[in-house]
C-alpha positions as CSV (number, residue, x, y, z in Angstrom):
1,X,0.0,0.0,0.0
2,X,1.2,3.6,-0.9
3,X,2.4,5.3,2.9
4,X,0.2,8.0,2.1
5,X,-3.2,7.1,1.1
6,X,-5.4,4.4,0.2
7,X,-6.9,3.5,-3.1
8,X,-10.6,4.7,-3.9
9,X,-11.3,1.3,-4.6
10,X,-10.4,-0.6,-1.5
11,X,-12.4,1.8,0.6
12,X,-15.2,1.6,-1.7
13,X,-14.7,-1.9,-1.4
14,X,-14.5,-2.3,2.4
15,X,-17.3,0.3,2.4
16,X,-19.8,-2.4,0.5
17,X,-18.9,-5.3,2.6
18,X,-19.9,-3.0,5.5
19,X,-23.0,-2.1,4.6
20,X,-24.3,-5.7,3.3
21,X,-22.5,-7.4,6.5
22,X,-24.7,-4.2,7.8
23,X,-28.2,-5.6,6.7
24,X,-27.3,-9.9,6.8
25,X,-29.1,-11.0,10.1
26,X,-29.3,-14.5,11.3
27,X,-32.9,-15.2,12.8
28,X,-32.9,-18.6,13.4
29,X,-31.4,-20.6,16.1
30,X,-28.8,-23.1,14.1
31,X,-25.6,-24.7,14.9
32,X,-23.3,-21.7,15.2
33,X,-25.0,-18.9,14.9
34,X,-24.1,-17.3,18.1
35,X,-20.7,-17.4,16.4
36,X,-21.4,-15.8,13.6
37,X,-23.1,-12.9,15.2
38,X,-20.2,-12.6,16.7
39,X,-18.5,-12.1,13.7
40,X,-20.6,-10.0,12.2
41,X,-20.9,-7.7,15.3
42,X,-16.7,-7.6,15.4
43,X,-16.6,-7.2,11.4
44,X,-18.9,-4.1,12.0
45,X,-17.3,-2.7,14.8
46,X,-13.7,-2.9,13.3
47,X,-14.3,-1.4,10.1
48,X,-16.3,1.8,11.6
49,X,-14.2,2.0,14.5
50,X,-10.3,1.2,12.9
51,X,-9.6,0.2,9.7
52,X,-12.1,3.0,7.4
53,X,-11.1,5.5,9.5
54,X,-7.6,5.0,9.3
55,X,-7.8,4.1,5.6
56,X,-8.9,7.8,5.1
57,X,-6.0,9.4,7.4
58,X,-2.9,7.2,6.5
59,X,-1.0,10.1,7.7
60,X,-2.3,10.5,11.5
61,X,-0.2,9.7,14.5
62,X,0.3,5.8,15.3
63,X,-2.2,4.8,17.8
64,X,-0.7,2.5,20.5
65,X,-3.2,0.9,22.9
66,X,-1.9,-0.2,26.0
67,X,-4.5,-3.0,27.7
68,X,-3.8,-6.5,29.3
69,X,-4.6,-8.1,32.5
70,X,-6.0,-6.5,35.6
71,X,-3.5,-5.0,38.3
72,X,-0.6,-5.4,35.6
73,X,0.1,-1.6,36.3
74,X,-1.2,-0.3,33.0
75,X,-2.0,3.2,33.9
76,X,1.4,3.8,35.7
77,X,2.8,2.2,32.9
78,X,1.3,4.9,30.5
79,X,2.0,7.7,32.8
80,X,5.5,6.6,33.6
81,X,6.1,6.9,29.3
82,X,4.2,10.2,28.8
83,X,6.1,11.7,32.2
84,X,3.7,12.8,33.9
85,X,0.3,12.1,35.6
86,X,-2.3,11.1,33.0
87,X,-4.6,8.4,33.8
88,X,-6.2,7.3,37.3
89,X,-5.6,3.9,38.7
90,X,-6.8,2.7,41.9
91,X,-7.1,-0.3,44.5
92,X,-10.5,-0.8,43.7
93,X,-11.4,-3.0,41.1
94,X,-12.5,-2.5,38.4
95,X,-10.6,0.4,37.1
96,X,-10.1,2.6,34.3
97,X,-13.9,2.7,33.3
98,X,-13.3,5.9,31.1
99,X,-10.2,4.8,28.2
100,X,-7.7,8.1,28.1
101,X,-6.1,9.0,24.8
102,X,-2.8,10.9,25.2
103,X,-1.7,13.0,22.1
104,X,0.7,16.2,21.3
105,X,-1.6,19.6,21.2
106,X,-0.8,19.8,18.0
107,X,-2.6,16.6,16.8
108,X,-5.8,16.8,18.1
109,X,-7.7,17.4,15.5
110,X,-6.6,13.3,14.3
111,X,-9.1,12.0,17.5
112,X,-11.8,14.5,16.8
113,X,-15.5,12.7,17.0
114,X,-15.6,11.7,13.2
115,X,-12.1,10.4,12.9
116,X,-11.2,7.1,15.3
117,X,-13.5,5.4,17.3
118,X,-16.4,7.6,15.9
119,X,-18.8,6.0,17.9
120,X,-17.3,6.6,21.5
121,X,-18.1,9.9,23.1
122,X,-15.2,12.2,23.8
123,X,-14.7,14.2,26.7
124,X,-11.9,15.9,28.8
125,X,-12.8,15.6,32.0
126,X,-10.9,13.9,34.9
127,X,-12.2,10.5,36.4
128,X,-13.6,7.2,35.7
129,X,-17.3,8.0,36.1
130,X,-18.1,8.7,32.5
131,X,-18.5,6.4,29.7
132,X,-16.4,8.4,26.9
133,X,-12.8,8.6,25.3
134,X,-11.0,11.2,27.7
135,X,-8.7,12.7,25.4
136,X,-5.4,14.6,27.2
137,X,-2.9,17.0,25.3
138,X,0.6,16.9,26.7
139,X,3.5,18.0,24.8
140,X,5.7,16.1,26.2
141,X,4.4,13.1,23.7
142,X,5.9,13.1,20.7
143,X,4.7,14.1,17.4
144,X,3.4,10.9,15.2
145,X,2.9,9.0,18.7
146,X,-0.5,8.7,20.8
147,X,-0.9,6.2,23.9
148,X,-4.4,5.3,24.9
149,X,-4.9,3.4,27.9
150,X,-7.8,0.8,27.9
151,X,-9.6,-1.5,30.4
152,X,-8.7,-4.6,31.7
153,X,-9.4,-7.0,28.9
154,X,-10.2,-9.6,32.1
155,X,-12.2,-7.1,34.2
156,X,-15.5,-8.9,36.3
157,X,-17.3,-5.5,34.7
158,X,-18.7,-6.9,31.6
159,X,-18.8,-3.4,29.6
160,X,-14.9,-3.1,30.8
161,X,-14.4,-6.2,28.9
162,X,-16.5,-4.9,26.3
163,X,-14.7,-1.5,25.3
164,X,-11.3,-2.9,26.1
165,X,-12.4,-5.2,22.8
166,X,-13.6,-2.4,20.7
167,X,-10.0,-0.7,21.5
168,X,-7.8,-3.4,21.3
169,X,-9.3,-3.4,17.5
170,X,-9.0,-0.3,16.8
171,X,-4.7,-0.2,17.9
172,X,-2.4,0.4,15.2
173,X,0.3,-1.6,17.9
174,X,-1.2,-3.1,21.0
175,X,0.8,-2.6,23.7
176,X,0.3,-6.0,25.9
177,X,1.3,-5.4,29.7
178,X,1.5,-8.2,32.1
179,X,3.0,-9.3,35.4
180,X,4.7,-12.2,37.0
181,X,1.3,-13.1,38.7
182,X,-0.7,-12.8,35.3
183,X,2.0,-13.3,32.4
184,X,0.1,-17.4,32.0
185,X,-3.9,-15.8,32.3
186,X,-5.9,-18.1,29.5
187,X,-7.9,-14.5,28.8
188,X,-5.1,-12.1,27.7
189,X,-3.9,-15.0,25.7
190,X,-6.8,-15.2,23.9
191,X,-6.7,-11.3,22.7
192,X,-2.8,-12.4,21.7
193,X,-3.7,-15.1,19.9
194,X,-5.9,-13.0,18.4
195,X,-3.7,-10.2,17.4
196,X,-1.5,-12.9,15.8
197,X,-3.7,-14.6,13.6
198,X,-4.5,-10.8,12.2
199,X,-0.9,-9.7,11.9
200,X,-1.1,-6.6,14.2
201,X,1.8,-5.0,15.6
202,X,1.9,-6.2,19.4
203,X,4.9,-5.5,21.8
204,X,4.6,-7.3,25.4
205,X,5.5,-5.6,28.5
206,X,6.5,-7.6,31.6
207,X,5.8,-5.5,34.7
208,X,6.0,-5.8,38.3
209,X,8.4,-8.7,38.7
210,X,10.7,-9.6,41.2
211,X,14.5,-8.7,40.2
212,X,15.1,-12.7,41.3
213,X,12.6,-13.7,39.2
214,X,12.7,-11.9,35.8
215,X,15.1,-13.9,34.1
216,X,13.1,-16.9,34.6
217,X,9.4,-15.2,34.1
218,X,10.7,-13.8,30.9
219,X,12.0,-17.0,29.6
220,X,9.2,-18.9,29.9
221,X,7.0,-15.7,28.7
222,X,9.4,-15.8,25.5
223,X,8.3,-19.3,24.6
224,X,4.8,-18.6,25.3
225,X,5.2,-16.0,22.8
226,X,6.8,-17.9,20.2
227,X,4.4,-20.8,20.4
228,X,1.9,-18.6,19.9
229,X,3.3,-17.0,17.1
230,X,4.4,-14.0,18.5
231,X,8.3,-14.4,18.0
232,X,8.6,-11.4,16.1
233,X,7.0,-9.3,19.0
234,X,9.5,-7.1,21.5
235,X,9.4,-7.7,24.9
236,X,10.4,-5.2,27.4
237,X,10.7,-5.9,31.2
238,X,10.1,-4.0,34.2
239,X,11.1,-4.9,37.5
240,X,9.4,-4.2,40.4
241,X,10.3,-0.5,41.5
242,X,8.9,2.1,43.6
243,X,7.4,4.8,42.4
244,X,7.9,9.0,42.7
245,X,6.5,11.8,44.6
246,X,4.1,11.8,41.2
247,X,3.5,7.8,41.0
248,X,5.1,7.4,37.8
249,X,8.3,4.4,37.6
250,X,11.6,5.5,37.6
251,X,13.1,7.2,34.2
252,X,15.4,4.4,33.6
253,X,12.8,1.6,33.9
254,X,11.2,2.8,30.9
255,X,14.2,4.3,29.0
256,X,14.3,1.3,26.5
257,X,10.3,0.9,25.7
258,X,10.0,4.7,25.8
259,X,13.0,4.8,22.8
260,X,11.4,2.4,20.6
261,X,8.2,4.5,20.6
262,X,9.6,7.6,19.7
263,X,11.8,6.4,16.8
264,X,8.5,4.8,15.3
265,X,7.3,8.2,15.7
266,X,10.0,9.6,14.3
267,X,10.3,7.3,11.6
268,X,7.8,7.9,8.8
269,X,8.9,4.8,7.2
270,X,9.0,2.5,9.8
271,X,5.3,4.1,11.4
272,X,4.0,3.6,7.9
273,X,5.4,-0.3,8.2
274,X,3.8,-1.0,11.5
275,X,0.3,0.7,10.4
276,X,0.4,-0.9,6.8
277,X,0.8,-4.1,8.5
278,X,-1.7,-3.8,11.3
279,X,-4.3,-2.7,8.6
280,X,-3.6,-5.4,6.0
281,X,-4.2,-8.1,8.7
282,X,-7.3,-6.2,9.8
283,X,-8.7,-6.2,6.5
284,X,-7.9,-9.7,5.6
285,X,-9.1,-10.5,9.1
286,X,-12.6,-9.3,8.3
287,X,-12.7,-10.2,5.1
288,X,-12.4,-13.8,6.0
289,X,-14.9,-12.7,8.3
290,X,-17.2,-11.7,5.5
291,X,-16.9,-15.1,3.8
292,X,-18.0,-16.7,6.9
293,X,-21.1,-14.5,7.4
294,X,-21.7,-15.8,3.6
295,X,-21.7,-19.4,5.2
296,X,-23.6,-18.7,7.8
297,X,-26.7,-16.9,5.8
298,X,-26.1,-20.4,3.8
299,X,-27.1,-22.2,6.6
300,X,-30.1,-19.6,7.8
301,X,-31.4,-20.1,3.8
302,X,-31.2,-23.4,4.4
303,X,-33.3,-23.7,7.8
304,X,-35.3,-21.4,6.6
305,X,-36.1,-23.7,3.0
306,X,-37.1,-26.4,5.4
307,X,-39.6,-24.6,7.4
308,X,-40.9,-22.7,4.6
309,X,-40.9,-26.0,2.6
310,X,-43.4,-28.1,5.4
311,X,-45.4,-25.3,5.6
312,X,-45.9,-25.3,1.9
313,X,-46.4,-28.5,2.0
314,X,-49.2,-28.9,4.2
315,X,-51.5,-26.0,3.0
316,X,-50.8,-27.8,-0.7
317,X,-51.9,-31.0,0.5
318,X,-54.9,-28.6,2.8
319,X,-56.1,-27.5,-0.6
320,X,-56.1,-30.9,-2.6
321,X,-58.1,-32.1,0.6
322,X,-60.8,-29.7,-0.2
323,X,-60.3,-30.3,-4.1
324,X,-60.6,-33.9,-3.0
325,X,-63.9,-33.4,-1.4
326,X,-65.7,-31.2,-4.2
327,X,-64.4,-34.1,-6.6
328,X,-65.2,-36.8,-5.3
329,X,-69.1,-35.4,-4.1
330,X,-68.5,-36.5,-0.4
331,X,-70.0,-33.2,0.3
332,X,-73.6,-34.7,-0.9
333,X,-73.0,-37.6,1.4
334,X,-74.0,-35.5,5.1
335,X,-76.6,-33.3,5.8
336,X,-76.2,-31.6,2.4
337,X,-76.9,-34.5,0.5
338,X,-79.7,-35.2,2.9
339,X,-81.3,-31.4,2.4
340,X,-80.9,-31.9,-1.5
341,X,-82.6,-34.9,-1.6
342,X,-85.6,-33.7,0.3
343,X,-85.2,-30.7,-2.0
344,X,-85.8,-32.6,-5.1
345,X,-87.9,-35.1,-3.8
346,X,-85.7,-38.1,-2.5
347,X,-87.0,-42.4,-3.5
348,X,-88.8,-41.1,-6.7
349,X,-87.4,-41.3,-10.4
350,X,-89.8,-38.6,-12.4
351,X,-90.7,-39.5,-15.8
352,X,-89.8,-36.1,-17.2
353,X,-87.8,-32.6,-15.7
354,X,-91.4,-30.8,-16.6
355,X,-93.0,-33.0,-13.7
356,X,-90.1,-31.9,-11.5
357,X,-90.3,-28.7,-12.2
358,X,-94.2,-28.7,-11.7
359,X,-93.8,-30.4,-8.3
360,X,-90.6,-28.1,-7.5
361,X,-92.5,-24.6,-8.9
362,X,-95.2,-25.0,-5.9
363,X,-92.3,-25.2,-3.6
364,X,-91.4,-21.7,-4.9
365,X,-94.4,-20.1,-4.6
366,X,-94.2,-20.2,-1.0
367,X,-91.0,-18.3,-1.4
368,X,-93.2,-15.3,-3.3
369,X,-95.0,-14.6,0.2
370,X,-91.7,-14.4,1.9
371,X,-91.2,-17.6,3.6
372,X,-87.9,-19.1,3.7
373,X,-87.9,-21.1,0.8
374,X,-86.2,-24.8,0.7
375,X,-83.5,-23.9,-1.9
376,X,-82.3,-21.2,0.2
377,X,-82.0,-24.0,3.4
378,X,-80.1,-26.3,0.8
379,X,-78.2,-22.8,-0.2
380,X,-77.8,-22.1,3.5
381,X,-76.3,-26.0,3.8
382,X,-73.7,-25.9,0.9
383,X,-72.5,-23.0,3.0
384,X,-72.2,-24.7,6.2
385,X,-70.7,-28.3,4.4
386,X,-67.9,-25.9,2.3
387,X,-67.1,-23.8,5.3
388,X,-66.7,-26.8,7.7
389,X,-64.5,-28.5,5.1
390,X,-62.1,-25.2,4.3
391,X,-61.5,-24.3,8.2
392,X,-60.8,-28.0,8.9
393,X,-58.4,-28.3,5.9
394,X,-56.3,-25.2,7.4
395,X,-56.6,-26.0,10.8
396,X,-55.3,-29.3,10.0
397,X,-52.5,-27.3,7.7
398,X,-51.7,-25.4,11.0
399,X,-51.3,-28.4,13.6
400,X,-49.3,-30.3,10.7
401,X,-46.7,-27.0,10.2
402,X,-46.5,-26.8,13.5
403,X,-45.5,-29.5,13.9
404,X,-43.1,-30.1,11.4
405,X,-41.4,-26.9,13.0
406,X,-41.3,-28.3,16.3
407,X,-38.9,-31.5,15.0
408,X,-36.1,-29.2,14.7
409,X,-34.4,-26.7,17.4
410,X,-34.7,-23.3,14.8
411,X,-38.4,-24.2,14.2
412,X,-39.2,-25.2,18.1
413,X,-37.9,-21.5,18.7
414,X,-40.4,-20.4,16.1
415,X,-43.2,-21.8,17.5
416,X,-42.3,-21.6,21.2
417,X,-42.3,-17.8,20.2
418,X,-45.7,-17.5,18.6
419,X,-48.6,-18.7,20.5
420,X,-51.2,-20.4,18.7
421,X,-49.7,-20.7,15.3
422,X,-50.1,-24.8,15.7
423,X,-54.1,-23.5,14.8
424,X,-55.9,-21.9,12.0
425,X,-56.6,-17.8,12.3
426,X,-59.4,-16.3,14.5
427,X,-60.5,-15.1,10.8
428,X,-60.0,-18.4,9.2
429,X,-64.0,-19.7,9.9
430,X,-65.4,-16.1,8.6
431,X,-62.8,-15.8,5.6
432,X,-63.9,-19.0,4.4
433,X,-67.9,-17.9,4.9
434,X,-67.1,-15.5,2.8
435,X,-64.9,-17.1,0.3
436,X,-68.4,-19.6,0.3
437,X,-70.6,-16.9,-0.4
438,X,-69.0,-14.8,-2.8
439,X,-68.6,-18.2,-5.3
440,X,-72.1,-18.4,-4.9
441,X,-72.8,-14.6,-5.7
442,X,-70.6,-15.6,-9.0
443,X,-72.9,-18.8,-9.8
444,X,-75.7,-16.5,-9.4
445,X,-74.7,-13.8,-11.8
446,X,-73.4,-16.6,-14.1
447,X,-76.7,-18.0,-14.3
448,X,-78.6,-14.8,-14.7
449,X,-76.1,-14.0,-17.6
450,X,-76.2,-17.3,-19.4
451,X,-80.3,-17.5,-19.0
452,X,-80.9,-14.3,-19.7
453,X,-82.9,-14.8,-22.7
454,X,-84.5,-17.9,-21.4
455,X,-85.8,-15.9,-17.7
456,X,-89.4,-15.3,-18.8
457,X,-89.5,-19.2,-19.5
458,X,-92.1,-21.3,-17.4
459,X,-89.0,-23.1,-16.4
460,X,-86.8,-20.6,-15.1
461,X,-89.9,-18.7,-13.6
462,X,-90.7,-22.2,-11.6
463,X,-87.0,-22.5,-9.9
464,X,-85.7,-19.1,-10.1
465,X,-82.8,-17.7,-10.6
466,X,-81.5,-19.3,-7.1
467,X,-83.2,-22.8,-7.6
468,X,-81.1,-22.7,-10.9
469,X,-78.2,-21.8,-9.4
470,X,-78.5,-24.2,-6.3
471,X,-78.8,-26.7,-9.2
472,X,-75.2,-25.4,-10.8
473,X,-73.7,-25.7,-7.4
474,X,-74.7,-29.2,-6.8
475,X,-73.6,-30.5,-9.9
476,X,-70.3,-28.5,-9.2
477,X,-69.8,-30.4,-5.9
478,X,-71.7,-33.8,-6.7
479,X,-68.7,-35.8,-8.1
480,X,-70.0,-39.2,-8.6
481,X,-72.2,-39.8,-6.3
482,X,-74.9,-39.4,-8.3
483,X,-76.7,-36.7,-6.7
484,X,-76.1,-34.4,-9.7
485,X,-78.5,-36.4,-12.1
486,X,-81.7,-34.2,-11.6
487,X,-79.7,-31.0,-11.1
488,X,-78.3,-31.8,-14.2
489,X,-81.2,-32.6,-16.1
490,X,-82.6,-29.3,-14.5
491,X,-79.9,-27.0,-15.9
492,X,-79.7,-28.6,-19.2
493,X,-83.5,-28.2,-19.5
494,X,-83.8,-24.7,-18.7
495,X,-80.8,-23.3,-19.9
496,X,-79.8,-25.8,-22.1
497,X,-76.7,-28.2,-22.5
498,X,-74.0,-26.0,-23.6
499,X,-74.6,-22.9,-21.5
500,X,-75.2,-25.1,-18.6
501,X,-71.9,-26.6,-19.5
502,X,-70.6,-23.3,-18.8
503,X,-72.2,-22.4,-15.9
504,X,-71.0,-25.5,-14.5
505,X,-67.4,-25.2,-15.8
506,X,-67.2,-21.3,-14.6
507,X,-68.6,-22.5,-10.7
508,X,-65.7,-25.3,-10.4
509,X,-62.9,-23.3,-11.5
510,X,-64.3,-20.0,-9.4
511,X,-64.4,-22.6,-6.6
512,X,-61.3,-24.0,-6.8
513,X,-59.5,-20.2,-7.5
514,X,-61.0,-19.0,-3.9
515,X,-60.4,-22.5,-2.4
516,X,-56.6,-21.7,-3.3
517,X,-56.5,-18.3,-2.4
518,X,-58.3,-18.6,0.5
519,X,-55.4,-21.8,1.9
520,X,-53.1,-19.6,0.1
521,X,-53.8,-16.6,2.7
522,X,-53.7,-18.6,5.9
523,X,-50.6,-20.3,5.0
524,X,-48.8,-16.8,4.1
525,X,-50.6,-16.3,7.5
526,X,-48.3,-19.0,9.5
527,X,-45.2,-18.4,7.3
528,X,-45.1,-15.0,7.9
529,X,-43.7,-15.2,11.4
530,X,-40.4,-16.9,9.3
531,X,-37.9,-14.5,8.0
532,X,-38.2,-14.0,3.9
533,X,-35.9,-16.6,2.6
534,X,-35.8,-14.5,-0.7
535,X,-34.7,-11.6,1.1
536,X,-32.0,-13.8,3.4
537,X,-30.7,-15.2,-0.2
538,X,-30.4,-11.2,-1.7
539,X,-28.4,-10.4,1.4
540,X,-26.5,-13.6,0.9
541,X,-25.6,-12.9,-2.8
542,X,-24.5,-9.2,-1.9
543,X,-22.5,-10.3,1.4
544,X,-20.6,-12.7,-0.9
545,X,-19.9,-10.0,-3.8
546,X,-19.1,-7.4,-1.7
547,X,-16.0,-9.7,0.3
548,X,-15.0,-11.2,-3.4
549,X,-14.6,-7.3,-3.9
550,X,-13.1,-6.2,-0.8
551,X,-10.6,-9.1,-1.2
552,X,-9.6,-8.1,-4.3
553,X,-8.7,-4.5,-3.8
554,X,-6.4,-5.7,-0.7
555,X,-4.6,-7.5,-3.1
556,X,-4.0,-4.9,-5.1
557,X,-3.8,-2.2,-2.4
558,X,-1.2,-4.2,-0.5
559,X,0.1,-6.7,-2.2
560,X,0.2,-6.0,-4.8
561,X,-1.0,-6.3,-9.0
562,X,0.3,-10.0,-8.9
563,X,-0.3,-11.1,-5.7
């Protein structure tokens, strides 16, 4: 990379994979997922708080964070290599709840609220009581150079732990201090390990040692190191020493540390080398965190197929139940068969439709003088039969999703959060009234428009426009039970064969359009409470772009055209 600014297309790139790794969520509860939320949550934080910052001010002061294990003398530490009083330590643990950035006057305007750590309020003010970066101008630092002083990364205070993360991140050189007590902890080890596999710049401070013991503790603290991949790190030791009138360690203690600061600070070169190298291994760091995300929406599209895919499954099979029933006439074989039959006159083959329709036209009259006529019970009953058949269909649907969710651990958390979607909808028994009478209503206009010129008829006049289209329904629904034989024989009579045809043909496919709308509605119903597995494959497809792009321009940026 160029030691004095970075290419528009790696921040353009880096900018991309923040904002898709920005809008990828995982919802369901799979194998892993906590991890990758971690991931993503560290990929966001790194890129707003460190590496697009610095990508954009190449040229500010190297930002060494000093953190490592609690009582390992930090603040002194950091006091001791500015030379004079700058942070507050204390007995009490835990300490050092408000981080404190040292700089020269002259550079302030490199930790103003939009450049690093954006997101953490500043302030100037004395103390640990406020949650914000307490920035301190001292010119006794040296241009190029700023020291911030960070919580314990093993503090008991969880939001210690917390922002002692978020800094650590955000170091160009992470300055590890650690004692002979602490120097084995399994915690700071973690953050080192960490540093390592990213390639920051990390030096390791041994502190409060016993002069009998230092040769020894820093041996074994060497090969820690260089098992852990750290061999290339410096490692300065500090004995244990009493402090001044003004609680800093004495000069000499921190002659050697305090040296190799200030000639990296001196050094354009050599500042540009530690911060190139930091960045690079942040970058490729979250990167590879970007391609993981990418495998991790793989495996939320892929939960989420299966649920969606059992819930699809049993409102198809819901709907070919109730195409099942209308085919096969069962309807007719219950108490709408039983009303029908009485309707037409049930035990008696008629010679002729003209004797039905003379001993059906009397029926009608009593409907002239506004009593409730028999077709409109039968009506009334193809209602009751289609209703009872749709709500049990989707209830059924419900209970069978439900289920189906409940077999694995990302569904049970579905339905464990969402009482009562094992049933059908409080509006699933009046939707399908509705969806009932409204095909009806259509039967009813049909027949009016394919009779019209046949409605004066003695025929038409004896059953009415609603006998006629009670008739249409029933041989809609009969199947072949038989039941449709006199309907039948009713319709083709009075309007004749072909338009009753259509009438007929019209009723079954209006019928079987609301029968699928209407499953169709409940079971967008019960999938909605599942996040869209369209959307989780867009974010997917634009996560993985956007770190095949972000990987690209590193390579160019620091590696490189033929890396």
């Amino acid at each position: 990379m160029p030691s004095d600014h970075a290419s528009p297309e790696l921040l353009g790139a880096l900018s991309r994979l923040h904002g898709d790794a920005a809008a990828a969520t995982f919802p369901f509860e799979v194998e892993g997922s906590d991890e990758v939320r971690e991931k993503r949550t560290a990929l966001l934080e790194q890129l707003s708080d460190y590496i697009l910052p610095r990508l954009v001010q190449l040229e500010a002061p190297l930002l060494v964070v000093v953190g490592g294990s609690t009582g390992a003398g930090k603040s002194t530490l950091v006091s001791s290599l500015v030379g004079e009083r700058v942070t507050e330590s204390g007995v009490l643990r835990p300490t050092t709840r408000s981080p404190v950035l040292v700089h020269h006057p002259d550079e302030a305007k490199w930790f103003a609220p939009d450049r690093v750590l954006p997101e953490l309020p500043r302030t100037t003010e004395v103390g640990n009581a406020t949650y914000a970066l307490r920035l301190v101008a001292s010119d006794k630092m040296p241009r190029g150079l700023a020291i911030l002083d960070a919580p314990d990364v093993d503090s008991i205070d969880a939001g210690n732990r917390e922002l002692a993360s978020q800094l650590l991140a955000a170091a160009d050189l992470w300055l590890f201090v650690t004692s002979a007590a602490r120097y084995a902890d399994q915690v700071p080890w973690d953050y080192l390990r960490a540093a390592a596999e990213r390639s920051a710049a990390v030096a390791v401070v041994l502190d409060r040692t016993h002069p009998d013991s230092i040769n020894e503790v820093r041996g074994h603290l060497a090969r820690m190191m260089t098992s852990r991949g750290l061999s290339d790190s410096p490692l300065f030791t500090i004995d244990e020493s009493p402090l001044d009138v003004d609680g800093l360690l004495p000069r000499e203690k921190v002659t050697g540390m305090l040296g190799w600061l200030r000639d990296l600070a001196d050094d354009p070169a050599a500042r540009a080398e530690v911060v190139s190298r930091t960045l690079d291994g942040a970058v490729r760091l979250n990167v590879f965190r970007g391609f993981d995300l990418v495998d991790g929406l793989d495996a939320q599209v892929a939960v989420g197929r299966r649920l969606t895919g059992a819930g699809e499954r049993a409102y198809d099979e819901a709907a070919c139940k109730v195409a099942d029933a209308v085919a096969d006439g069962s309807l007719l074989v219950g108490p709408l068969g039983a009303r029908w039959d009485d309707y037409v006159g049930s035990g008696e083959v008629l010679a002729s439709v003209e004797q039905r329709v003379g001993r059906i036209r009397d029926r009608f009259i009593e409907g002239v003088t506004g009593k409730r006529t028999r077709a409109a019970e039968v009506t009334e009953a193809v209602v009751s039969a289609l209703t009872v058949v749709l709500t049990g269909a989707v209830e059924s649907a419900a209970r069978t999703t439900a289920a189906a969710w409940d077999a694995e651990p990302a569904g049970r958390v579905v339905v464990e959060a969402h009482r009562g979607i094992d049933r059908a909808s409080r509006e699933a028994a009046p939707a399908a009234e509705r969806a009932v009478r409204d095909w009806q209503q259509v039967v009813l206009d049909t027949v009016k428009t394919e009779g019209a010129d046949k409605r004066l008829s003695a025929k038409f006049l004896a059953f009415g426009a609603d006998g006629v289209a009670l008739s249409a329904m029933i041989v809609a629904l009969a199947g072949p039970s038989g039941r449709d034989q006199v309907a039948r024989r009713v319709l083709d009579s009075i309007l004749g064969p072909e338009q009753a045809g259509r009438v007929v043909e019209r009723a079954r496919a209006d019928l079987d359009a609301r029968v699928r709308r209407y499953v169709d509605a409940e079971r967008d119903r019960q999938l909605r409470v599942l996040p869209s597995v369209t959307e989780l494959e867009a974010v997917r497809a634009r996560l993985s772009e956007s770190a095949r792009g972000a990987e690209h321009a590193r390579h160019l940026d620091f590696l490189g055209d033929d890396a």
